[in-house]
NUNULUM-258112 format. One record per residue (C-alpha): residue in one letter; x, z, y. Coordinates in Angstrom, 1 decimal, m for minus. Layout:
<sites>
{site "A", {X, Z, Y}};
...
</sites>
This chain:
<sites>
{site "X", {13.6, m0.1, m18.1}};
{site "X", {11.1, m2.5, m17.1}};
{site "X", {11.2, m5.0, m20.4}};
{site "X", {10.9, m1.5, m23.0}};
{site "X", {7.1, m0.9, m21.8}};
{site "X", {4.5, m3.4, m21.4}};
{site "X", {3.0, m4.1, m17.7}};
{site "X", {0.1, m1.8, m19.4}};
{site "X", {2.2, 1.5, m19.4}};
{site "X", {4.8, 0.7, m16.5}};
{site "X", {4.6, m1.5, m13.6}};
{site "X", {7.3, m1.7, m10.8}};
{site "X", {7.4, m3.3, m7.3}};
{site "X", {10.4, m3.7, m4.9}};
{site "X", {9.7, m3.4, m1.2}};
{site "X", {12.0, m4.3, 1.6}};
{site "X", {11.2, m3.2, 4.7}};
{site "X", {14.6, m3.7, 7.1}};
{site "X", {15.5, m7.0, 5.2}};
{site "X", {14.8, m10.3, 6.0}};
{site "X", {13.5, m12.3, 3.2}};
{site "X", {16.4, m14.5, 2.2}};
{site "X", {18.2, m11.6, 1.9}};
{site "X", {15.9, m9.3, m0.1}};
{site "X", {15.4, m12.3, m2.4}};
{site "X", {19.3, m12.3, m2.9}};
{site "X", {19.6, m9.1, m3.4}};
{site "X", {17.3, m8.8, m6.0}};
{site "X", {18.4, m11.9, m7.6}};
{site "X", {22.2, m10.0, m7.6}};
{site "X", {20.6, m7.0, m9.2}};
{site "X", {18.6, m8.9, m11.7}};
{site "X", {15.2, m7.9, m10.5}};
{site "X", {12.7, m8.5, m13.1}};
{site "X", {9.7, m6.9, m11.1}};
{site "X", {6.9, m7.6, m8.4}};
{site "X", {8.8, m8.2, m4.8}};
{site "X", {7.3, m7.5, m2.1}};
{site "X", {7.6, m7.5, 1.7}};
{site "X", {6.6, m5.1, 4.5}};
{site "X", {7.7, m6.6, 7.3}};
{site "X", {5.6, m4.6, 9.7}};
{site "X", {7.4, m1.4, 8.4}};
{site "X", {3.7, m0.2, 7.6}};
{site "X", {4.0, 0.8, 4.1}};
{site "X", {7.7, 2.4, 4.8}};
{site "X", {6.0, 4.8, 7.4}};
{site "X", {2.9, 5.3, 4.9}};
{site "X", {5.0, 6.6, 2.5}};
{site "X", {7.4, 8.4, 5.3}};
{site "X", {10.5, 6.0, 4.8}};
{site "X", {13.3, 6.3, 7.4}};
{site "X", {15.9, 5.1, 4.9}};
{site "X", {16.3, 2.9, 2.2}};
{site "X", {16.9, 2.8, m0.5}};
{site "X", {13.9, 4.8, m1.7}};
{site "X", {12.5, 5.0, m5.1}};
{site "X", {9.3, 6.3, m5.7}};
{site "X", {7.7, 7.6, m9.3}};
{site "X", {3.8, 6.9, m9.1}};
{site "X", {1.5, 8.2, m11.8}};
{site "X", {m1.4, 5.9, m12.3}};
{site "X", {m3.6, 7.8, m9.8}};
{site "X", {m1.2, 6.8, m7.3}};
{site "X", {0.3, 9.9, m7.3}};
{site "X", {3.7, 10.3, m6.1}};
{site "X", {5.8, 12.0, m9.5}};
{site "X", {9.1, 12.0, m8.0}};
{site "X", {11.1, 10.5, m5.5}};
{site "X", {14.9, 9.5, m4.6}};
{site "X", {16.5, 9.1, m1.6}};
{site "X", {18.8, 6.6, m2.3}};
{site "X", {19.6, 4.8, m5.7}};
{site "X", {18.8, 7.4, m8.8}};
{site "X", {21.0, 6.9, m11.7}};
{site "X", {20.0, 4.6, m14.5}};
{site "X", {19.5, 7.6, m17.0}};
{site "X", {17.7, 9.8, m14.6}};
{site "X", {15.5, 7.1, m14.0}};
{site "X", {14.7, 6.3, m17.5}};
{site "X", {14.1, 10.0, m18.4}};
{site "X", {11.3, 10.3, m15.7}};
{site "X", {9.9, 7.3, m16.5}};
{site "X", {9.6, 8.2, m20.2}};
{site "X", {8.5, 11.3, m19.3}};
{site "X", {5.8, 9.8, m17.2}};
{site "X", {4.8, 7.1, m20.0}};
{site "X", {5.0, 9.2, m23.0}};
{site "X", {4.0, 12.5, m21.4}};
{site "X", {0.3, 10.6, m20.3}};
</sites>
């Protein structure tokens, strides 16, 4: 999803929270991450955006407003239908 739109129409960012670095950085290397990482070690952002559980994926509009959100991992086609809704729908 992240290499159809340019970093103009779709930015995404991976936060760990409960994971230590080496192992976030694994992870994401497992999964292929081709995005922003980026670690809240403090937990601060998890509770700013009420996270108990991970994983959580969020849907932010460009206003910073929360579109949608999953608790735990949403399915590559449901993600790629809200995101081109988001994109081409703005």
């Amino acid at each position: 999803i992240r290499k159809q739109y340019s970093l103009a129409e779709l930015s995404m960012v991976g936060i760990t929270f409960k994971d230590t670095r080496r192992e976030a950085l694994q992870f994401a290397d497992s999964e292929g991450a081709n995005w922003q990482l980026g670690f809240d070690s403090k937990g601060t952002v998890a509770k700013d955006y009420g996270v108990r559980a991970a994983p959580q994926t969020f849907l932010i509009d460009k206003s910073g407003v929360i579109i949608r959100r999953w608790y735990g991992r949403p399915s590559s086609d449901e993600l790629r239908l809200a995101v081109e809704d988001l994109v081409i729908g703005t």
